[in-house]
C-alpha positions as CSV (number, residue, x, y, z in Angstrom):
1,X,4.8,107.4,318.1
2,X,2.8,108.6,315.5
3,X,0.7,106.0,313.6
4,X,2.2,106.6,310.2
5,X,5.5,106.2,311.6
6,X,4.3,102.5,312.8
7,X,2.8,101.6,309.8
8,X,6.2,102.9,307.8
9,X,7.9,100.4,310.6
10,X,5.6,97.1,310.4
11,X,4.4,97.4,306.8
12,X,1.8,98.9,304.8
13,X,0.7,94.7,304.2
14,X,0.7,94.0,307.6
15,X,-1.4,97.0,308.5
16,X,-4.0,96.4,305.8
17,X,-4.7,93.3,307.4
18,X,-6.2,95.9,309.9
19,X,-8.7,97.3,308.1
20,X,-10.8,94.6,308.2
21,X,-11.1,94.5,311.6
22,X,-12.1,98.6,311.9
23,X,-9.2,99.7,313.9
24,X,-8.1,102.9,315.7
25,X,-4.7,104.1,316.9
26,X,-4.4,104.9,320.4
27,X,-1.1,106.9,320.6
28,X,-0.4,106.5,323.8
29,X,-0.4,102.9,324.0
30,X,1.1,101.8,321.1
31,X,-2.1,100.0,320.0
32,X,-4.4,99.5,317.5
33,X,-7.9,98.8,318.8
34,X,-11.2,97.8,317.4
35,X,-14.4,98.6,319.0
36,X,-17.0,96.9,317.6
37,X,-14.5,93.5,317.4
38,X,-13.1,94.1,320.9
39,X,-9.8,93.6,319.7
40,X,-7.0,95.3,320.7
41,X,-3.3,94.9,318.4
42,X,0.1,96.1,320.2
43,X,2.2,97.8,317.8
44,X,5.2,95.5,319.2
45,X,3.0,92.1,318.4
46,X,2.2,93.5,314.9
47,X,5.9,94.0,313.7
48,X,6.7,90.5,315.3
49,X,3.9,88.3,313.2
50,X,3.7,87.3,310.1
51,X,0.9,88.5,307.9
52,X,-0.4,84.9,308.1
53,X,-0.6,85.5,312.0
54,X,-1.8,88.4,312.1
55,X,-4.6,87.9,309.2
56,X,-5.5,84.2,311.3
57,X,-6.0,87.4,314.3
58,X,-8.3,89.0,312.6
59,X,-10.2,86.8,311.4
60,X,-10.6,85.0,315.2
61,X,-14.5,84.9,316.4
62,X,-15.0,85.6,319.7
63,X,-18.3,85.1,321.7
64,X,-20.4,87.4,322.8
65,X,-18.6,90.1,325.3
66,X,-15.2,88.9,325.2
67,X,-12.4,90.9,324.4
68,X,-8.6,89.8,323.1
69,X,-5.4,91.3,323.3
70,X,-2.5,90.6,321.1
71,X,0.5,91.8,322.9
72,X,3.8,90.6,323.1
73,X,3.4,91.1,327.3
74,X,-0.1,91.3,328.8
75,X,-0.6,95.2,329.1
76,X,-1.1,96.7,332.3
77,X,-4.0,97.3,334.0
78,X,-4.4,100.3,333.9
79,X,-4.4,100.5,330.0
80,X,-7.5,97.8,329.9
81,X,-9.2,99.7,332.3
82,X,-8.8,102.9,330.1
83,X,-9.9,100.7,326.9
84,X,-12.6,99.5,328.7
85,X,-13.8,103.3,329.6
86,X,-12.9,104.5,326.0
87,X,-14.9,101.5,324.3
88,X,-17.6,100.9,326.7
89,X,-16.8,97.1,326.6
């Protein structure tokens, strides 16, 4: 899936929230990912939350070197590995 054709399915609100946290869409996975947060959005999560939720996700510190995931499932391995590669985290 393209990512205008998420954004036209979850909502051009509920992908704003994104912008704050200086996303990119990773066709492949279905995922929007930030690498300078370390924080990686499923496009399945995001049309299942609330703006509320997902603007609380955003916002979310994390310490130094840790990474989160909002998925609906933890993803594979293999697709944190590849993040890991494609960010350098």
């Amino acid at each position: 899936m393209e990512e205008h054709s998420a954004i036209a399915r979850i909502g051009t609100a509920k992908y704003n929230l994104l912008g704050f946290a200086n996303v990119r869409w990773l066709d492949e996975e279905l995922i929007w990912a930030s690498q300078t947060s370390k924080k990686v959005f499923s496009y399945k999560w995001m049309a299942d939350q609330s703006e509320d939720m997902i603007r609380r996700a955003v916002a979310e510190r994390l310490e130094d070197g840790e990474e989160r995931f909002w998925f609906n499932e933890r993803p594979r391995p293999d697709v944190i590995d590849r993040l890991e590669v494609q960010f350098r985290w």
